[in-house]
C-alpha positions in Angstrom: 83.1 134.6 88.1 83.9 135.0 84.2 81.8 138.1 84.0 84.0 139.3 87.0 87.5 138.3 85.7 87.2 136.4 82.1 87.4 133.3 80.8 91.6 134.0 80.7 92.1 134.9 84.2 90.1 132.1 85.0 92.1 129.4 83.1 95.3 130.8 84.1 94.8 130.4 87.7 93.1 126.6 86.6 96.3 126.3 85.4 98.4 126.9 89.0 96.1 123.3 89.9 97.2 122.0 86.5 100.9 122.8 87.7 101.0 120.9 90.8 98.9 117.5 89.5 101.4 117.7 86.6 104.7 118.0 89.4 102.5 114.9 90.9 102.0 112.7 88.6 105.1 113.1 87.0 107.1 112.1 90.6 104.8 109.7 91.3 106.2 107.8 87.8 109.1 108.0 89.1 109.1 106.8 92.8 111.3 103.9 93.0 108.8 102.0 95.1 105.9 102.2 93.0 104.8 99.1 90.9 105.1 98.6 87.1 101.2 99.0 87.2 100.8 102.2 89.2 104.3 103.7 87.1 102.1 103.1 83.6 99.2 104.6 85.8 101.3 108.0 86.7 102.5 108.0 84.0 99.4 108.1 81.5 98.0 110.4 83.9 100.9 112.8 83.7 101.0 112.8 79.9 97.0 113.6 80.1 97.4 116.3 82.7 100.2 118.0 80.2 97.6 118.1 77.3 95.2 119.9 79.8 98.1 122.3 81.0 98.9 123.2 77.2 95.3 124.2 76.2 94.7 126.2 79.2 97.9 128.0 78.1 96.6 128.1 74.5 93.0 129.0 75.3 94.1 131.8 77.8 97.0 133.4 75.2 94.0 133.3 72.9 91.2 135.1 74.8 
């Protein structure tokens, strides 16, 4: 598939799935009902999935 499109194209459309588990996590840390625990959970998760996002940006501007 890189040899198709490159390794740019490829992490920007990555990204898209990177876009939508961000929009996730980050409103699951903030559903009222959710516990403490599982708000910490989200909300590590969200902060993990916005380092991923940022190098796939980075990687693909630099390719």
């Amino acid at each position: 598939m890189a040899d198709l499109m490159g390794d740019a194209a490829i992490l920007k459309a990555m990204k898209t799935n990177e876009d939508d588990t961000v929009a996730a996590y980050e409103s699951a840390s903030r559903h009222p009902d959710a516990i403490p625990a599982s708000k910490a959970f989200f909300m590590k998760a969200h902060q993990d999935e916005e380092r991923h996002r940022a190098w796939m940006e980075a990687t693909a501007k630099s390719l």
